[in-house]
C-alpha positions, 0 to 999 in steps of 0.5 A: 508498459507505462508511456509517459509523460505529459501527452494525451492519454498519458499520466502528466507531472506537475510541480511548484514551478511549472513542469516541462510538461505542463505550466500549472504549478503544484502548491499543495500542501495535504493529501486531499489537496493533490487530489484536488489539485488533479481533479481541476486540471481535468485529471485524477491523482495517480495510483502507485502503480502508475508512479512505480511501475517497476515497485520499491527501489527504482525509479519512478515513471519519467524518472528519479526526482532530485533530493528528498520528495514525496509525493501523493498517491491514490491508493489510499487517504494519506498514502505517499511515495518517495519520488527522489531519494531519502536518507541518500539510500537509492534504495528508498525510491519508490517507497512509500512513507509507511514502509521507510525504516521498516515501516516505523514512521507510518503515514505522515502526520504533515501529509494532514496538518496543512502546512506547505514543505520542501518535500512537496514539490512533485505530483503525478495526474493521470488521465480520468480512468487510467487508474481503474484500467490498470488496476483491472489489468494487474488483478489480472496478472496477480495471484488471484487463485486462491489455494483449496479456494477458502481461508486455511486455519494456521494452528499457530504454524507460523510465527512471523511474515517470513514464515508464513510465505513458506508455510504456504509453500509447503501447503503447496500454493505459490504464495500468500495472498495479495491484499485485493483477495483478502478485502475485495471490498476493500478498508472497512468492509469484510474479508474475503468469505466474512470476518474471521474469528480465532484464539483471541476472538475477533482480532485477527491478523494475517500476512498478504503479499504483493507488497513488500515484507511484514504486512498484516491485514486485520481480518477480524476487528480490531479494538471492537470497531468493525471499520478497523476490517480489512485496514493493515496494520500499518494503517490501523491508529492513522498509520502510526504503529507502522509494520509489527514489531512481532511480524518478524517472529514472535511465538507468543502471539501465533500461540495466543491465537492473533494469527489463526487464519491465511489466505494462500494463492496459486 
């Protein structure tokens, strides 16, 4: 459980006013700047997992903020998370932007351009090490055992996320791997057991779990530049294509050969 907020050893809101826990107000306007912004006040930006302990559709830690708001996470360059609620769906709290809509917005263009909005006005630091702490502790809860312990050739058994989350049912394993067995090493580096090659060469995508529905990994490389290894395919072009539209099925690309490998877990 996450304890919160604003005492020692505790992650600590901040906002454009100054917050009820802190008098240092939150001016940011880019996601490098809540990064810095958390760095000097001798903290670091929090990861989602700290912002949303209890994942998509509840409320963050300390509470649901008022109106549409966003905030940085450090997940990832560019990665944010909807504190309060969008579009008036509750529903929407603890999302992040690249999963709003079904994931067709991507990460935000204004998260980069340098320009100060009404939806900026919350940020959540964590004390200095409080985020590898947790990440080691939820890798250890997590489906990190993979099943039959190396990638599985699919044969174009499945067609779309969905399918693939039971095709690994009836391999007999209890899921689809989560992001952090395939790319261990994380964006950039390669895969789990090296770059997977299939029907269409090196493009390769595969479905992982632990993070909502429709997500893909590339596992090959993608537009023949290796530092498109490991990214997802909503963070592919800068997030712009969000999730696949041929996620939710489409025979065609499991038959060409885009789909060929899969990591399943126990």
């Amino acid at each position: 459980m996450i304890r919160c907020c604003g005492a020692a050893g505790q992650p600590t809101w901040f906002d454009d006013e100054g917050s009820q826990y802190n008098a240092a107000t939150w001016q940011g306007t880019t996601w490098g700047s809540g990064v810095t912004f958390c760095d000097n006040q001798g903290m670091e930006l929090c990861p989602y997992a700290i912002y949303c302990p209890d994942g998509g559709a509840s409320s963050p830690v300390g509470g649901t903020k008022g109106g549409d708001m966003w905030a940085p996470v450090s997940d990832r360059a560019n990665q944010w998370v909807q504190v309060g609620v969008w579009g008036g769906d509750a529903t929407t709290t603890c999302l992040g932007h690249h999963e709003i809509a079904g994931g067709i917005h991507g990460d935000p263009a204004w998260g980069q351009d340098g320009s100060r909005h009404g939806f900026m006005k919350h940020i959540l630091c964590c004390p200095v090490g409080m985020a590898a702490s947790v990440k080691s502790a939820k890798s250890k809860e997590g489906l990190t055992t993979i099943h039959t312990g190396d990638w599985m050739a699919t044969t174009g058994g499945y067609n779309s996320w969905g399918a693939a989350v039971d095709w690994c049912i009836a391999q007999g394993a209890r899921n689809l791997c989560p992001y952090e067995v395939y790319c261990p090493d994380g964006a950039g580096s390669p895969p789990f057991n090296g770059r997977r090659v299939g029907g269409t060469g090196d493009d390769q995508w595969a479905p992982y779990g632990g993070d909502g529905e429709n997500r893909w990994v590339q596992t090959g490389i993608w537009q023949s530049d290796p530092g498109n290894t490991c990214l997802g395919h909503h963070e592919i072009a800068d997030g712009r294509h969000g999730n696949p539209g041929w996620g939710s099925g489409d025979q065609g690309v499991a038959d060409a050969g885009y789909l060929d490998w899969v990591l399943c877990c126990d």
